[in-house]
C-alpha positions as CSV (number, residue, x, y, z in Angstrom):
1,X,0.0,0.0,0.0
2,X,1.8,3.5,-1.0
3,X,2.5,5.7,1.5
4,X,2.4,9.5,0.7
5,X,5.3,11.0,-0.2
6,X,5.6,14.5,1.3
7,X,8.2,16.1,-1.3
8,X,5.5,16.0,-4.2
9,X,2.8,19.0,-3.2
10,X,1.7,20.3,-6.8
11,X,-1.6,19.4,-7.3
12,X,-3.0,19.4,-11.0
13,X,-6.3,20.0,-12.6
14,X,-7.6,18.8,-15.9
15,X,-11.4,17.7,-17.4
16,X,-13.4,14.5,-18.5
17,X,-10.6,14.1,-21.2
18,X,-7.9,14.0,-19.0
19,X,-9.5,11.5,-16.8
20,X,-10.1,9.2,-19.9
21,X,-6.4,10.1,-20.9
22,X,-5.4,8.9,-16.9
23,X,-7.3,5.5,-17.5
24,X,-5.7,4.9,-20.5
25,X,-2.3,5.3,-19.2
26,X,-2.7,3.0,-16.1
27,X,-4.1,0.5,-19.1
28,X,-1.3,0.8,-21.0
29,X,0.9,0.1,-18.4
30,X,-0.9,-3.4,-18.0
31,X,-3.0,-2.4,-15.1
32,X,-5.9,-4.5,-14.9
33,X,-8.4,-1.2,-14.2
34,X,-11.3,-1.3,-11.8
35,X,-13.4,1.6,-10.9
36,X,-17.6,2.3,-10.3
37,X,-19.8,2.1,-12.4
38,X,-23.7,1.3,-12.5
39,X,-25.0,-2.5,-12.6
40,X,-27.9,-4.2,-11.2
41,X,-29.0,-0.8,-10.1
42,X,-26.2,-0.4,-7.9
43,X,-23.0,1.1,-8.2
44,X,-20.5,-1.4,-8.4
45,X,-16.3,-1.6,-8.6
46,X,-16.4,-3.4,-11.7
47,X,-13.7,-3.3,-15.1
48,X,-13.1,0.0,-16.6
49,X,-12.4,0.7,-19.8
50,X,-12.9,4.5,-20.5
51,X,-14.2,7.6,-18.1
52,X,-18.1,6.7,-20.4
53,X,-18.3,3.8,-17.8
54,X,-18.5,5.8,-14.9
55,X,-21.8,6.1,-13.1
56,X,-22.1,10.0,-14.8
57,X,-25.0,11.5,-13.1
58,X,-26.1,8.9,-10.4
59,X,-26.2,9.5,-6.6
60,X,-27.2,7.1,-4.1
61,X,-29.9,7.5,-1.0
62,X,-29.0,5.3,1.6
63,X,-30.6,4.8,5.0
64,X,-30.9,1.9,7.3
65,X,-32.3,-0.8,5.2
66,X,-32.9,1.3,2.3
67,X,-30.5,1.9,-0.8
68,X,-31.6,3.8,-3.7
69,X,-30.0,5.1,-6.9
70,X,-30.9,8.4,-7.5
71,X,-30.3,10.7,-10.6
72,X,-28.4,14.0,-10.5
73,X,-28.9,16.9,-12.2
74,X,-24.6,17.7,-12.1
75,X,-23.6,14.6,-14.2
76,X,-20.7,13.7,-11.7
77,X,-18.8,10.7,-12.3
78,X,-18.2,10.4,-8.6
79,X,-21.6,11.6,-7.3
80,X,-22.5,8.7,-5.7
81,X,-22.0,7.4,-1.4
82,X,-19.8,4.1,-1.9
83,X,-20.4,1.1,-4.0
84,X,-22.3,-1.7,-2.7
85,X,-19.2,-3.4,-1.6
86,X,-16.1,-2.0,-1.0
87,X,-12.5,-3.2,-3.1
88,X,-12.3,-6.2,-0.3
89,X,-13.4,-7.9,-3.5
90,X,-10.8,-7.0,-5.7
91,X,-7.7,-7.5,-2.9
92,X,-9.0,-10.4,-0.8
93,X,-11.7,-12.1,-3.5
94,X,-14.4,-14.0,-2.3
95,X,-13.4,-17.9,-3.4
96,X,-9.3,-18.7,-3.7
97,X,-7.9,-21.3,-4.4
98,X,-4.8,-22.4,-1.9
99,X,-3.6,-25.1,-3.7
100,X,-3.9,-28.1,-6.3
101,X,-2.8,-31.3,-6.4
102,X,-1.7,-34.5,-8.8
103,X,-1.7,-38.4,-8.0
104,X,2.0,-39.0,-8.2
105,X,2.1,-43.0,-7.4
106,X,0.8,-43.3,-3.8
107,X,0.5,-39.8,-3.0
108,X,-0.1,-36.4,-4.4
109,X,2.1,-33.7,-6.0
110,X,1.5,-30.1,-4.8
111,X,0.6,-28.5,-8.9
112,X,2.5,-25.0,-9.6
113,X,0.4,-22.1,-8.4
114,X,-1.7,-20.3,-11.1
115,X,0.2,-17.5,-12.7
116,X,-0.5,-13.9,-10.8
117,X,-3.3,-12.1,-12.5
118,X,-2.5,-8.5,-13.9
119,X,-1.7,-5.7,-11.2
120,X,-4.6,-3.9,-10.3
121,X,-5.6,-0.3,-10.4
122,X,-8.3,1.2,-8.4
123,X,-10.4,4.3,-9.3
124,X,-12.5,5.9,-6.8
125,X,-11.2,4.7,-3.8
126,X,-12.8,6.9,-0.8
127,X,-10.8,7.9,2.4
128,X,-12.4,5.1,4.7
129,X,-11.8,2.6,2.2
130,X,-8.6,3.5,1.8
131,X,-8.9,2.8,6.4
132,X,-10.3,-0.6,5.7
133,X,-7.5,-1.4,3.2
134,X,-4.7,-0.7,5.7
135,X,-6.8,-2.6,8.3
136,X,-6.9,-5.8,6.5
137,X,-3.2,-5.3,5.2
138,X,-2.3,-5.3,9.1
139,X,-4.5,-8.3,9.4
140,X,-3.1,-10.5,6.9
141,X,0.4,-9.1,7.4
142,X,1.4,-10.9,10.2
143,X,5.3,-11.3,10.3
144,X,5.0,-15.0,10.4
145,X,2.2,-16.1,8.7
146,X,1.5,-13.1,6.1
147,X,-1.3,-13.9,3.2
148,X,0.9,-13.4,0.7
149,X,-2.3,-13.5,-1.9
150,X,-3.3,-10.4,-0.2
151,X,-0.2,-8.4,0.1
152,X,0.6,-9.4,-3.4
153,X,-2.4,-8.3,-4.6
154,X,-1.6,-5.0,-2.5
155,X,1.7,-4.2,-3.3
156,X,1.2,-4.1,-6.6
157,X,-1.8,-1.8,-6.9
158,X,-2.0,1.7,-8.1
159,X,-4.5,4.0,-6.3
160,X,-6.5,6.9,-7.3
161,X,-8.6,8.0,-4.4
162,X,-11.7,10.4,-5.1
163,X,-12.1,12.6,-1.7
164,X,-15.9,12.6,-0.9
165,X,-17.5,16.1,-1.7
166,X,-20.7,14.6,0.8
167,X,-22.2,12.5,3.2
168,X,-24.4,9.6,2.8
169,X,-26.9,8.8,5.0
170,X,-25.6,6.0,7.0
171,X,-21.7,7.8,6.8
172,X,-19.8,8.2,10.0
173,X,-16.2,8.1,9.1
174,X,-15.8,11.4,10.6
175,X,-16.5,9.8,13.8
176,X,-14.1,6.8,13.2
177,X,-11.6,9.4,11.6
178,X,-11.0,7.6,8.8
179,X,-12.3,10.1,6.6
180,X,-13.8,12.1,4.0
181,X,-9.9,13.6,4.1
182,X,-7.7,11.1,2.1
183,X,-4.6,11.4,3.7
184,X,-2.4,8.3,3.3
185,X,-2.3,4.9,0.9
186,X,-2.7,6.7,-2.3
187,X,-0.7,7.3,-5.5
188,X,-3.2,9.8,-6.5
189,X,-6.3,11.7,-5.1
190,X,-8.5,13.8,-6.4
191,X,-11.3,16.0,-5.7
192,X,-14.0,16.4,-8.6
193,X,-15.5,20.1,-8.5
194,X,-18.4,21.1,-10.7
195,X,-19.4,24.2,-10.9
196,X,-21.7,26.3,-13.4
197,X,-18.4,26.8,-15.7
198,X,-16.8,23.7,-15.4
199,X,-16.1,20.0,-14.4
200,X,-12.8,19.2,-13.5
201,X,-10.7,17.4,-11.1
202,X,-8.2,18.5,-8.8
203,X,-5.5,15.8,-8.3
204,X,-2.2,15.7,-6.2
205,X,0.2,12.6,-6.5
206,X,1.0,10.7,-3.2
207,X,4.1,8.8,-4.8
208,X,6.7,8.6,-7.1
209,X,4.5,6.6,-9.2
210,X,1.1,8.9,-9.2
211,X,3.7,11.7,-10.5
212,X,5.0,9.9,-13.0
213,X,1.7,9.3,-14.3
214,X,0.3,12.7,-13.8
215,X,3.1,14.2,-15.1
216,X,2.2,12.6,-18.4
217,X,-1.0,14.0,-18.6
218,X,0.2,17.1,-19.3
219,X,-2.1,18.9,-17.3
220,X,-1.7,22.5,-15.6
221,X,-1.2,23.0,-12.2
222,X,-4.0,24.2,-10.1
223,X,-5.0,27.4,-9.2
224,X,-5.5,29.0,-5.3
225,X,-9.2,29.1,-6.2
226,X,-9.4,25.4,-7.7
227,X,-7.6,24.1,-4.6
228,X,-10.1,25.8,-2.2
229,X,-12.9,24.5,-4.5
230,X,-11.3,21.3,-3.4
231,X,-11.2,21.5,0.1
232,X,-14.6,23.6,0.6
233,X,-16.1,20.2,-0.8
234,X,-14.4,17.6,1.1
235,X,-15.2,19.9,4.8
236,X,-19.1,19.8,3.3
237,X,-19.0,15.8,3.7
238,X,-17.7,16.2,7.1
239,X,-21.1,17.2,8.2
240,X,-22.3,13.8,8.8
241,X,-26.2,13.0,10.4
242,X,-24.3,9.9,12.2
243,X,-21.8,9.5,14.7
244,X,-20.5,7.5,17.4
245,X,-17.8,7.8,20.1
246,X,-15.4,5.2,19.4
247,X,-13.4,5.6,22.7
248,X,-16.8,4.4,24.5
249,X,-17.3,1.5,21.9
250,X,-14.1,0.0,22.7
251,X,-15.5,-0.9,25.9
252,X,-18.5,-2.8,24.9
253,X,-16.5,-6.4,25.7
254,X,-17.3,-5.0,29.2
255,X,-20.9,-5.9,28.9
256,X,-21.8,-9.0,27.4
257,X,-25.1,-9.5,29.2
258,X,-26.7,-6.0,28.9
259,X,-30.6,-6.5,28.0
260,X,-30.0,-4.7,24.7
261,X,-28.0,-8.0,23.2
262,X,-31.8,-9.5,23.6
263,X,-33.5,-6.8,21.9
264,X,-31.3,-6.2,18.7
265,X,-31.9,-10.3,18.5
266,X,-35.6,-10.2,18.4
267,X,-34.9,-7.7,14.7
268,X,-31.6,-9.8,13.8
269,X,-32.3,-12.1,10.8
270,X,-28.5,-13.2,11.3
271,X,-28.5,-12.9,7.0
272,X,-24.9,-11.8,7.1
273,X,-25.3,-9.4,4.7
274,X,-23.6,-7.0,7.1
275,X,-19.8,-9.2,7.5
276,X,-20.4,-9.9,3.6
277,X,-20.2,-5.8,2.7
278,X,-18.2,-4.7,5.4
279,X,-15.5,-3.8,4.3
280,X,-12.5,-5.3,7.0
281,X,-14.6,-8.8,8.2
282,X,-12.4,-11.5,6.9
283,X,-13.6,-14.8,8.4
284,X,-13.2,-18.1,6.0
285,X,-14.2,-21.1,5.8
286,X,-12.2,-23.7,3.5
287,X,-13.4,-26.7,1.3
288,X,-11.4,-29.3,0.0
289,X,-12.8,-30.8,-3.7
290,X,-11.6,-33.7,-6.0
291,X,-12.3,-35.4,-9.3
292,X,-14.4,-38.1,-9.7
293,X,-11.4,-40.5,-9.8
294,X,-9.6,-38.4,-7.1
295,X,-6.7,-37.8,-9.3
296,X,-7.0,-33.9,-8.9
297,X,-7.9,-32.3,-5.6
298,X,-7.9,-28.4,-4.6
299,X,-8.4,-26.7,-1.9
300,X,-10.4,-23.4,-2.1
301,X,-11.2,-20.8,0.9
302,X,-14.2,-18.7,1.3
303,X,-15.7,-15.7,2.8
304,X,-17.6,-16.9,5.5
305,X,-19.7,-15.1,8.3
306,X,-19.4,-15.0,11.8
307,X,-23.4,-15.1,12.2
308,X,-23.7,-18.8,10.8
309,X,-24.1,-21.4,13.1
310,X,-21.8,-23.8,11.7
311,X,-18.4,-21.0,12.1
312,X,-18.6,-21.9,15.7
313,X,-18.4,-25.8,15.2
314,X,-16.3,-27.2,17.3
315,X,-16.8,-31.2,17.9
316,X,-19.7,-31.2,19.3
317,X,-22.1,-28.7,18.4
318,X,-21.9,-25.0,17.7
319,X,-20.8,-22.3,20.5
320,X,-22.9,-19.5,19.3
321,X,-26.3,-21.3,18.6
322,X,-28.3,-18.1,19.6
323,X,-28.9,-15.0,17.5
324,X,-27.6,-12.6,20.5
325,X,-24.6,-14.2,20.5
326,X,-23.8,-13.9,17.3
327,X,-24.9,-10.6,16.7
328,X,-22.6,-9.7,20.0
329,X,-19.8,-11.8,18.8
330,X,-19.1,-9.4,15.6
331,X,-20.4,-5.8,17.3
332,X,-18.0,-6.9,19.7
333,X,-15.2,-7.6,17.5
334,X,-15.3,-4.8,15.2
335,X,-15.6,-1.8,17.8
336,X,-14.2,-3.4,20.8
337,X,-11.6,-6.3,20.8
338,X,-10.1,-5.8,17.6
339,X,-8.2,-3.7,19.3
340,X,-7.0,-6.1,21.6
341,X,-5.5,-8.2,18.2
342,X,-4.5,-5.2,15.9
343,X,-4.1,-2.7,18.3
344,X,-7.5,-0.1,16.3
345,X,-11.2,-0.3,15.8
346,X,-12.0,-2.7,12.5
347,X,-14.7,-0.1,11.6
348,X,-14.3,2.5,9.4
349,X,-17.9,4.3,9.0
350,X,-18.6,3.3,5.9
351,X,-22.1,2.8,6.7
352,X,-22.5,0.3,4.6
353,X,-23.7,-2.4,7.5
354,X,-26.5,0.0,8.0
355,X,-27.3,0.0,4.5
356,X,-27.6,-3.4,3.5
357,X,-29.7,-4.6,6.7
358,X,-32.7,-5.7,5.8
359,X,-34.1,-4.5,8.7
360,X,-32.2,-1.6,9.4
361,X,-29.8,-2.2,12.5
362,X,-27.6,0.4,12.9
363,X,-24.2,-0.2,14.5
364,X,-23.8,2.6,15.7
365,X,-27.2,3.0,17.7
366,X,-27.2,-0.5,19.4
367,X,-23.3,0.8,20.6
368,X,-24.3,3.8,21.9
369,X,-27.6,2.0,23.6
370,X,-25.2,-0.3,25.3
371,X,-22.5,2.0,26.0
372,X,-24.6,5.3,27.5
373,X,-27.0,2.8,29.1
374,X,-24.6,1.3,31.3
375,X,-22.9,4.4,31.7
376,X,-26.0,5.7,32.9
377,X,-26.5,2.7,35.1
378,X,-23.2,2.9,37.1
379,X,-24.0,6.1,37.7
380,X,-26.9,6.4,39.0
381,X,-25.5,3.2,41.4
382,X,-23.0,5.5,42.6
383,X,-24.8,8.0,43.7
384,X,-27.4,5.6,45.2
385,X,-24.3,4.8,47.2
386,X,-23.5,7.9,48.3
387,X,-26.4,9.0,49.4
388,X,-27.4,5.8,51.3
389,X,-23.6,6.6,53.0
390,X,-24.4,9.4,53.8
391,X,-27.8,8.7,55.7
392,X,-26.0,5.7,57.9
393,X,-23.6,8.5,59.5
């Protein structure tokens, strides 16, 4: 993942062309190019092949349990929240295979691994998925037993970030500070402005490589008054309707039986659909397959879910075999003891759990119920305290 190197500072600006001319580049360096663009009535990170496959003129409306493409009246190619599921995809894909293998005489022969698919670049890459990038990179980075799939996949990326110019509806990155600033892990950012004489896009590089390649564009260097364009619309998506103090989260492992485990699991449908767009969840599962004459065998991994039953198997039945429990077991993880492995929260405030509910949960109300209710609780024991001490003297 690039870091961002300080020494470059001149920020460029050029049109619709020069975005087109930026894709073109990256695919003519034999980047395999993934950015947004509309499908299934969603915006998705899907291939690229020009700027015309941008979603130009859609916006998104997303609440708990609701998501909605909307149509703008700007035609912004970046005009939209966040795609339905963030580049987890792309980096850390849903089905791998680890291995094949041969019948060599008695036993089997480990088969060479498949040749490494073309680097990636990713367009449109917002500030808090940028977070959940360096989260998982962390994750599977261990110095002993490092994913090398991932950090492959990684390493060899280019990024173009596109700062947010607003807030979604279910957005609270600002709250997880993770965002709508990109700051870090890009080789370029930019900011799109439209206004009524233009649409362009502001762009700084963040490594040797982003300069290289904006350099080739040719394009002029910004103005005072396109930079402030800039930053006036990445402060507007800082004003975010949701929010939740993370410093209080990180304590929910403190209060595994609080009654509000029992009330979010009477709306729970444990579908998974949050873990399977979040954007840092990385539980697997892994299946082995063969032939039918059990010459050739693989063995694949797969995303799996922390709200099945069957991920808490152990001989002998499940652990988590009610819905509280599992629905504790991964609020708890993302917001509290994650920190405890990786040393952070794994959320970002992407939202995008709150989305894709079907029946709306929000994260970041069942945190603060539990949180500020017990709070409350130990409060008002305390002073019950007090004042029965200071009636027995």
């Amino acid at each position: 993942m690039p870091g961002v190197d300080a020494s470059i500072t001149t920020a460029v600006v050029f049109d619709r062309g020069g975005l087109d001319a930026l894709i073109a580049a990256l695919k003519a360096k034999g980047f395999h190019v993934v950015g947004p663009r509309v499908a299934d009535d969603a915006v998705v990170y899907a291939d690229l092949d020009a700027a015309s496959d941008l979603p130009a003129g859609w916006g998104d409306e997303q609440e708990g349990g609701r998501y909605r493409l909307t149509r703008r009246k700007d035609g912004a190619l970046f005009g939209y929240t966040s795609g339905v599921q963030g580049w987890k995809r792309h980096l850390y894909p849903p089905r791998q295979k680890l291995f094949a293998a041969r019948r060599d005489g008695q036993g089997f022969a480990i088969l060479p691994p498949d040749p490494p698919a073309a680097p990636l670049a990713l367009i449109g890459v917002r500030a808090c998925e940028l977070a959940a990038i360096a989260k998982q990179a962390k994750v599977f980075g261990d110095r002993d037993f490092a994913d090398p799939g991932y950090q492959g996949r990684l390493a060899s990326a280019f990024v173009v970030a596109v700062e947010c110019g607003e807030a979604g509806g279910t957005c609270f990155c600002a709250a997880m500070g993770t965002g709508p600033a990109v700051e870090t892990g890009f080789d370029i950012k930019m900011v799109e402005v439209i206004d009524k004489a233009r649409h362009v896009f502001v762009a700084t590089a963040g490594s040797a490589a982003g300069a290289k390649v904006l350099d080739g564009l040719k394009a002029p260097a910004a103005a005072e008054a396109d930079k402030a364009a800039a930053a006036a619309r990445v402060a507007k998506a800082a004003k975010q309707a949701k929010t939740l103090d993370a410093k209080a989260a990180a304590r929910l492992k403190e209060h595994p039986d609080h009654a509000r485990w029992d009330d979010v699991a009477r709306r729970c449908m444990t579908c998974g659909n949050c873990t399977m767009v979040c954007p840092t969840c990385f539980c697997t599962t892994v299946e082995d397959t063969t032939d039918l004459k059990g010459e050739h065998a693989e063995r694949w991994r797969n995303w799996d879910s922390c709200f099945t039953i069957d991920f808490s198997y152990i001989h002998g039945g499940a652990i988590r075999t009610e819905v509280k429990s599992r629905y504790r077991q991964w609020i708890t993880h993302k917001l509290s003891t994650w920190h405890d492995q990786f040393g952070s929260s794994g959320c970002v405030g992407c939202g995008r759990c709150i989305t894709w509910c079907p029946v709306g949960i929000d994260i970041t109300a069942e945190a603060t119920a539990i949180t500020e209710g017990a709070r409350k609780a130990a409060a008002g024991g305390s002073k019950k305290a007090a004042t029965s001490g200071g009636k027995g003297r």
